[in-house]
N, C-alpha and C positions, 0 to 999 in steps of 0.2 A: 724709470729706475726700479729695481725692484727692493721687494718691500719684504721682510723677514722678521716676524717676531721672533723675539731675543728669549719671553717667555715660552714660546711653544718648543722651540730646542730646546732648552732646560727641562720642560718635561718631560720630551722625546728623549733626550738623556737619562730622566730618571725610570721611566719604563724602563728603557734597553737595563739598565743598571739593578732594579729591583726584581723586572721579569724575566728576562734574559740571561744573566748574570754577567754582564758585562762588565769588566772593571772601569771606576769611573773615571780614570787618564784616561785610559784609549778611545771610552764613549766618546768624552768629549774632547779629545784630540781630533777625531774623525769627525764630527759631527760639526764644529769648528771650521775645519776644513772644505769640508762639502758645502759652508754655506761663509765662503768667505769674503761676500760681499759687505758683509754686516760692517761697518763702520767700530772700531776699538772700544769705545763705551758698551757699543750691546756685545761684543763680548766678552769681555770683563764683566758684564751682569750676568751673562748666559755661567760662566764660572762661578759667580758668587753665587749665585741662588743653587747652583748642585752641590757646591761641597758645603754651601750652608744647609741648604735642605737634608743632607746626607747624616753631616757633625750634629744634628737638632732633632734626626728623625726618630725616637723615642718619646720626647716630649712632643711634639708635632701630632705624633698618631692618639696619645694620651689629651690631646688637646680634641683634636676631631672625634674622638669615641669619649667623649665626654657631651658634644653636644647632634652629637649623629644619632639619626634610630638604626640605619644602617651602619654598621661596624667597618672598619676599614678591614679588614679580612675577608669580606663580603661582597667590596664594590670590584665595579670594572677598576682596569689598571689604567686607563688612561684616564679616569675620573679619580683615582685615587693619586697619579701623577700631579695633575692641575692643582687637587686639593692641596694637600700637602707643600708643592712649592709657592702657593698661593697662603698660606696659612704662617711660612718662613718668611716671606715678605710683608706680612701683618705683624709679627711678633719681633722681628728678629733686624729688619731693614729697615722699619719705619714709615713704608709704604702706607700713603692712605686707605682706611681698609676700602673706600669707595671703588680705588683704583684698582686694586688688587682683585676687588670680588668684581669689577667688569670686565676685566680681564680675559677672568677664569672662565664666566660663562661664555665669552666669545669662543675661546679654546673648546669647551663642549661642543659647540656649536660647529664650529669649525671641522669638527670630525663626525658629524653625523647623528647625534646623540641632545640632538636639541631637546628631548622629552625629560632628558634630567637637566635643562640651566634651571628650573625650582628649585627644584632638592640643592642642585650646588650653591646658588646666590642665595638662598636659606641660610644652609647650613652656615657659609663664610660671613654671613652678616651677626647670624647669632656669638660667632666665635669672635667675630670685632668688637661686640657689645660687653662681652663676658670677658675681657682682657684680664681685670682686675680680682676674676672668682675663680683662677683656675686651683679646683681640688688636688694636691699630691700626696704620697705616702707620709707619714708622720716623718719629720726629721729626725736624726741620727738612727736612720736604717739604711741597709744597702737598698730598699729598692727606692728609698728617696733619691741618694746619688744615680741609679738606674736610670730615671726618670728625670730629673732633675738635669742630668749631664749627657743623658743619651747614650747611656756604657750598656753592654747587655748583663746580666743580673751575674751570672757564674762567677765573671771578670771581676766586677766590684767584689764580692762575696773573696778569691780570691786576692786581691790587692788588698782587702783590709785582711786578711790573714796575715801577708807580709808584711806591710807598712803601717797599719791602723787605719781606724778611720778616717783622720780630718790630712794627714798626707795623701791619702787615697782622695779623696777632694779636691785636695791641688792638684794634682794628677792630674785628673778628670778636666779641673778646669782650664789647663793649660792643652792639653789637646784640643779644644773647643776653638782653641785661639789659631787662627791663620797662621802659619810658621814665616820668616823671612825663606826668602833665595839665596842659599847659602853656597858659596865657591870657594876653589882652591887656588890661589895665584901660583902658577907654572913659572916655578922658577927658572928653567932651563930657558923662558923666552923674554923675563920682564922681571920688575921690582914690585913689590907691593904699592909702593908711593906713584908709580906711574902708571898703574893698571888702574888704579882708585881714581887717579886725575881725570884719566880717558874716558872709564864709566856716568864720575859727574857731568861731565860735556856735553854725553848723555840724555843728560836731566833725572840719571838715575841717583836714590839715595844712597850712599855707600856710607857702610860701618865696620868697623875693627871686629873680627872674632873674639871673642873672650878665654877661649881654653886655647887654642894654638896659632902659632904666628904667622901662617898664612894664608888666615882663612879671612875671608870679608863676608860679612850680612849685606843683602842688596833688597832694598823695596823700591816699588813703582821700577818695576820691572816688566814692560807687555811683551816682548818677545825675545829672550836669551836669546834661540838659533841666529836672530838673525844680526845680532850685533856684530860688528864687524873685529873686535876683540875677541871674541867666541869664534870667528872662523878663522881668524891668524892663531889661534890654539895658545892665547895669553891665559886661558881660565879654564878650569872643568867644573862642574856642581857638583857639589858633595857636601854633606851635612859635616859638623866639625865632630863627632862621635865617630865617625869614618878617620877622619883625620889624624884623630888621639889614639887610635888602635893602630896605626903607623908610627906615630910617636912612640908608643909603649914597645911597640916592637923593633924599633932602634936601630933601622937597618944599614948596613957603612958601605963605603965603597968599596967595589971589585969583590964584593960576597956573590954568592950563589944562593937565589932567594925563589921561593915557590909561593903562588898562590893560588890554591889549591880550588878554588871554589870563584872564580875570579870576577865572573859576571857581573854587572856590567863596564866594570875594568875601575871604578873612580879610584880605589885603595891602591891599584897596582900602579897607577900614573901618581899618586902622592909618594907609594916607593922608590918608582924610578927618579921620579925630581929628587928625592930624599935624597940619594946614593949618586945625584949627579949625572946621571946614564950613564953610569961606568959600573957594569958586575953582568950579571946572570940573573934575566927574570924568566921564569916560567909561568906561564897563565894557562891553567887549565878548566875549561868547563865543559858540561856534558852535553850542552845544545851547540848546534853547529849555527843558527843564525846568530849567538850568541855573540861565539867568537867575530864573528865578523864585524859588529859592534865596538870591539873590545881593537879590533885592529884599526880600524874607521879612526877610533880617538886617539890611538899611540901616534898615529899618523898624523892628523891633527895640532897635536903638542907638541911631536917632535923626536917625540920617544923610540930609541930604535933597538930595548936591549930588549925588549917583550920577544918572546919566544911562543905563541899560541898554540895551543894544543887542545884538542878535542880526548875529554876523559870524562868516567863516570867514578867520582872521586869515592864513591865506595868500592869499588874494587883495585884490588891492591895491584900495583906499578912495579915490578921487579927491577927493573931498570933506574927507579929514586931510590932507592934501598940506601940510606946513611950519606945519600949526596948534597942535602941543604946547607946551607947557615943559619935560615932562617923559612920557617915553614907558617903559612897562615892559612890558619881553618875559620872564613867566614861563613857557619855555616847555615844549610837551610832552615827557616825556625819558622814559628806562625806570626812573626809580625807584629806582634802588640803594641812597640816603642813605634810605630807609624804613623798611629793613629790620626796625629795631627796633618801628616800629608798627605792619607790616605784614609780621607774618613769612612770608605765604603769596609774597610777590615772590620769595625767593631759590629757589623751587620752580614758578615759574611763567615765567621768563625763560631763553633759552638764548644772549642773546650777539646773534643774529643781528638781534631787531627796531632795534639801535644803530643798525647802516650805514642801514635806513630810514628812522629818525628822524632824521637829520645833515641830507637837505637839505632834510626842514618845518624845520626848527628855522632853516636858514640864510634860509630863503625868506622865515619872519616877521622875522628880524630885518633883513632887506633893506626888506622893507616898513614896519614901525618907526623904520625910520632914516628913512625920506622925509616921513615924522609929525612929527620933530622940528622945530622953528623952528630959525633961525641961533643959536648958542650956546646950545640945548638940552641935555639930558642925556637920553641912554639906558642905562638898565640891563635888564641880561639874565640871569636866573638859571634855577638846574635847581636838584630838589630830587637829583641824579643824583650819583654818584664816578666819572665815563668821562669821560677828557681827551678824547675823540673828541666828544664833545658839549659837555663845557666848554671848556676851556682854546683845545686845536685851532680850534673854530667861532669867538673872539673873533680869535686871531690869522689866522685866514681874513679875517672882518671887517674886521680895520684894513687888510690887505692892499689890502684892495677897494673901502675905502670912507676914502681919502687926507683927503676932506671932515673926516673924526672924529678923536679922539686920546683915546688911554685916557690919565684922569684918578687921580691917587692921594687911595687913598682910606682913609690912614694915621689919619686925623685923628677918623674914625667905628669904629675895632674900641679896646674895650680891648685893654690889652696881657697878657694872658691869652690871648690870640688873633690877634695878629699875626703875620704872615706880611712875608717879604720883598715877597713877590708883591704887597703891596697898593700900594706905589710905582707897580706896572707897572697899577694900576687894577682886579685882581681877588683873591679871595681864595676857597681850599676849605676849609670847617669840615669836621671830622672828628668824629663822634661822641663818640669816647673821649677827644679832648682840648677842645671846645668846649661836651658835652652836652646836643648841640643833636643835630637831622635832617642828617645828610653833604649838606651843601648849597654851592652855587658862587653867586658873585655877580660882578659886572664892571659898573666902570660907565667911558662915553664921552661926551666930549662934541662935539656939532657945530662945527664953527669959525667963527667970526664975516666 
């Protein structure tokens, strides 16, 4: 039988992901794959240890360049791999540090580089010893939460601008946290009460949504694809911050509905369920393997009014000109409210790509509004926490476009999750208090 360490893929993973810049789905989607002999347990370890190693790797490296001569900016990548997931497993898992620092040097070893198992089974023993002295920034600073939570310094320094300090904390902490497997029960195929039944059967856990009514939280979950609910198209994943921006945008039967930016289709199929598959949906996005994605699932669920079209939703469509009911600009943003699913963003982002994303993001929504009919509805969401891309670009908007008026949209959040702001027609869910995806929503209407 062969034999696969569970550890050496996780760090092969995090190579590809730190050196590479591999995104860390697809590393270890593929890397999972390629080696899937591995029995369930090691991979579900091989998982834990990357997107722990990923959520933690600030403090991690502040832990290693505390008891290293060498600097982790200094070492080999595949020694600074082992480290590092080997250091997540001491701190963070509970791993005996024995187990973890023989591990590691087998892994050196394993690749050629037996002249440093010293320096590594060193350096991982002194880091097992010193658990209880690790030095950090003084409390109540941003580079304390920097370090402390694994955020990069701008971000914090940012977020306490907006929300303060000890909100920006929770923040932070709640992105740390493993998120549930969040779906949409497809109502065109099932009830909620009997989709929930068939999952338990399962031996999955299944939980009620908290913001809209048909969303379920799902744990001990090892393979959505392959459940056989998932392939009869009774469910699609979607975060419930996805779901509420379909809500707020309220869409009815037999309308003519565009989704402008549609990729990877989950908001256009909670439309279509919404309206029944009875109206006009358009899906449009700018990659062509996209759309095929986006058809895969309509098909799937069941869905037949999706209409897929290949567009570059900044340039403007003569042909929509005043044809909508309903127009949705999800648009491209830098991602911050992900954090928790994708802990590789907060080490792959430095601030700057913002200011370039402001004026796509304003350009589509310029062209989306020309889509709308007289007394339409536009909504515009990010899955993003940057008032430069939320808040900022709606009041840009209505500046500019006298035609519209943000509409309140008090009547669609429970009140668990009301904001003032929703009077003024938008609302930002925050991970730690909606546990949901940090996601912004805004909706406007055309004037008659």
């Amino acid at each position: 039988m062969i034999q696969i360490n569970p550890r050496e893929i996780a760090a092969q993973a995090m190579t590809e992901i730190m050196e590479e810049g591999a995104y860390n789905n697809m590393a270890l989607r593929r890397l999972l794959r390629q080696n899937g002999a591995m029995p369930p347990k090691d991979r579900a370890l091989v998982t834990e240890i990357v997107n722990g190693t990923l959520r933690n790797l600030y403090y991690i490296d502040h832990v290693i360049n505390q008891f290293s001569k060498t600097k982790t900016e200094k070492m080999k990548p595949w020694v600074l791999a082992v480290l590092r997931t080997a250091v997540y497993q001491i701190y963070f898992m509970k791993t005996p540090d024995s187990a973890a620092c023989n591990e590691a040097v087998k892994l050196i070893a394993a690749r050629g580089l037996a002249p440093l198992k010293g320096f590594v089974n060193g350096v991982l023993r002194t880091i097992g010893r010193e658990k209880d002295s690790i030095v950090l920034p003084k409390e109540g600073t941003a580079e304390f939460l920097s370090i402390q939570y694994s955020h990069p310094l701008w971000l914090i320094k940012m977020w306490i601008a907006y929300f303060g300090y000890e909100e920006t904390q929770k923040l932070c902490k709640a992105n740390n946290c493993p998120p549930y497997v969040t779906i949409r029960v497809n109502t065109l195929k099932t009830k909620k009460a009997l989709l929930k039944s068939m999952l338990e059967k399962n031996g999955i856990m299944v939980m009620d949504g908290k913001i809209v009514p048909q969303a379920l939280h799902l744990k001990k979950t090892a393979d959505i694809g392959g459940l056989k609910a998932f392939k009869d198209g009774l469910f699609h994943v979607q975060d419930e911050s996805s779901q509420l921006a379909v809500k707020v945008m309220d869409p009815q039967r037999g309308e003519t509905i565009l989704d402008l930016c549609a990729a990877p289709g989950g908001k256009s199929f909670t439309i279509a369920q919404s309206i029944e598959n009875e109206g006009r949906l358009v899906c449009d996005d700018i990659y062509e393997h996209k759309m095929e994605l986006i058809s895969q699932g309509a098909q799937r669920l069941g869905i037949t009014i999706i209409e897929v079209k290949q567009q570059d939703a900044t340039q403007w469509n003569e042909e929509y000109a005043d044809t909508f009911d309903r127009v949705l600009v999800d648009a491209p943003c830098s991602g911050l409210g992900l954090m928790g699913k994708k802990p590789d963003i907060r080490l792959k982002k430095n601030g700057e790509e913002i200011d370039q994303l402001v004026p796509i993001q304003r350009q589509i929504l310029e062209n989306g509004a020309k889509y709308v009919k007289s007394e339409g509805v536009l909504i515009y969401s990010t899955c993003t926490l940057c008032k430069k891309e939320n808040e900022k670009n709606v009041e840009w908007f209505l500046k500019n476009h006298p035609d519209f008026v943000a509409e309140d949209i008090t009547a669609y959040l429970p009140k668990e999750i009301w904001q003032e702001t929703a009077e003024k027609g938008y609302v930002t869910l925050l991970p730690h208090k909606s546990k949901t995806d940090g996601f912004f929503i805004a909706k406007m209407r055309r004037k008659g």
